[in-house]
Structure formats: C-alpha cells, structure tokens
Steps between C-alpha positions, in 0.01 A plus 500: 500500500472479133105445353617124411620277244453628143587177354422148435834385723435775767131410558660139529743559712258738715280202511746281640570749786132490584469131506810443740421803710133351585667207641797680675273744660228236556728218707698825654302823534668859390717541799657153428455482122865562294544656195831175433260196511249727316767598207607183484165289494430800246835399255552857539653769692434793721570738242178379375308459808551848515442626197168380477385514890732765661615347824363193741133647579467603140478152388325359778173770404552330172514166625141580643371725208619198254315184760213709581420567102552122443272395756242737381516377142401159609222575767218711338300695786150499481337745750131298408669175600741539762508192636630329204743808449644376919521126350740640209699676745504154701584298142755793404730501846495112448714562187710765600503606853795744470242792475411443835848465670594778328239719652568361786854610497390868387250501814803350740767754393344780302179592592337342811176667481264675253426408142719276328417594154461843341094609491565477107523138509156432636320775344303268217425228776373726743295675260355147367403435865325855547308389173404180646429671851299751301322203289388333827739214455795595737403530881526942564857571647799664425646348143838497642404327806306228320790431276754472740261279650483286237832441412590426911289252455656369148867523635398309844660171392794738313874521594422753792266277624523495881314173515588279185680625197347228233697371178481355218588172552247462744192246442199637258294397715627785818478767204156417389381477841689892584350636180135398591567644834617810354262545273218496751664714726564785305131474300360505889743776586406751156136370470283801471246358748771601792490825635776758511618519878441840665 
C-alpha cells in the first residue's frame, strides 16, 4: 500500500474514494460492500483503490480513521462538562450518522467484542476525566468506564439504536426535549456527589 497521494489530483481522487466508500460500506457493511459501485461512484478505478488503500479492509480502516477524525473536529470534548460534550455527540450523529453504522458493521463482522478503538484514541479524554475525577468534579471510577458511559448514552437515539434511531428531519421540538434528557442524565450519572460502586 503506497503512503498516499503526493499530489493535488491524487489527494482528490483519494478523497473521492473515501466519500463513496462511507456510503457503500455504510448502506452494505464490508462483507457486502464492492470495490465496482465504489470505483465507479469514485470516477475512478481499482488500480487506484489499491494504490492508496491496499485491498477491501484497507479502505474500510480508512473509511473509519477518515469519519471518526471528522466527527471529532466538530464535537470538542470537555471532560469538566460532559454533559454538553453527550449533547454534541447527540447534535453530531443527527448530521451524519454513518459513523455509527459503520461501527456497527466493524462490531457485526470484525470484532464482536472488546475495544473498538485503539487505547491511543482515548488517551487525552481519559486523561481529562482523571483530571476532573482528581479535581472533585467527575464522580471516582474507571476513566474508560465513565466515557464509554457517556457516549452510550449520547448514541442512544443513534443508528444502532435498538429503540429509536432519530433523524434529522424529525420535529425540534423531540430533539430539544432528548437533549435536556440527556443532559441530565449523564450530569446525574458523572456528578461527583455519586459514589464509585464497590
């Protein structure tokens, strides 16, 4: 797999890839993805695909590398205000909820248990909460556990929901009502006044 494009065509044409691979592997998964309606969604070919992603799985890390980087560029964490961190989370799988069928997908035919992401991901976040925690302003518990936590609770409306996956389109008034509701649950759930089970 070659480091990736070196110019200002290849780094288009690499984006392209990207962008029609999210929604092949998105609407299909990896086992029913194809690297044809990819290509050709792309204006490219495989030669390309290739090049820049090695084979099938290659791109689909990508595909997750590239959405998980976008979605953390537009919700800032804040380990002293993690409720409103949850309600971006909500806000951000509103706009784009391909993240979350994505991992879904990866849990389905990859890796059905464990940690999805690699330790490295989280480190920052999980140190912000053992700051907080250490501060007095994060219930005591595990960092880890906390986050995940959290963002269970952010994604419960999400594309994997097993109750109701919300959308966009639906009235202001069923967001505002879930992002109160949110809120409040996860400020209950990290408030410092709650003890750390035994």
């Amino acid at each position: 797999m070659s480091p990736g494009p070196v110019t200002a065509k290849g780094a288009a044409t690499s984006r392209r890839i990207l962008d029609a691979a999210v929604v092949e592997f998105a609407e299909r998964g990896i086992a029913g993805a194809r690297i044809d309606r990819i290509t050709a969604a792309a204006r490219t070919n495989k030669a390309q695909v290739y090049g820049y992603f090695g084979n099938k799985d290659g791109l689909f890390d990508a595909v997750i590398a590239d959405r998980a980087d976008q979605l953390m560029s537009v919700v800032a964490f804040d380990a002293d205000d993690l409720p409103a961190s949850a309600v971006a989370m909500y806000d951000a799988n509103l706009r784009d909820p391909q993240l979350v069928r994505l991992l879904t997908w990866l849990r389905l035919e990859r890796q059905p248990t464990g940690s999805l992401g690699r330790a490295a991901d989280h480190e920052s976040k999980l140190a912000g909460i053992a700051r907080a925690q250490a501060a007095g302003r994060v219930r005591p518990g595990d960092p880890f556990d906390l986050f995940t936590l959290v963002l269970s609770m952010a994604f419960a409306w999400s594309a994997a929901s097993i109750m109701h996956a919300a959308t966009a389109d639906e009235p202001d008034e069923d967001h505002e009502r879930r992002r109160r509701l949110l809120a409040a649950c996860v400020r209950d759930a990290v408030s410092p006044g709650t003890t750390a089970p035994d």
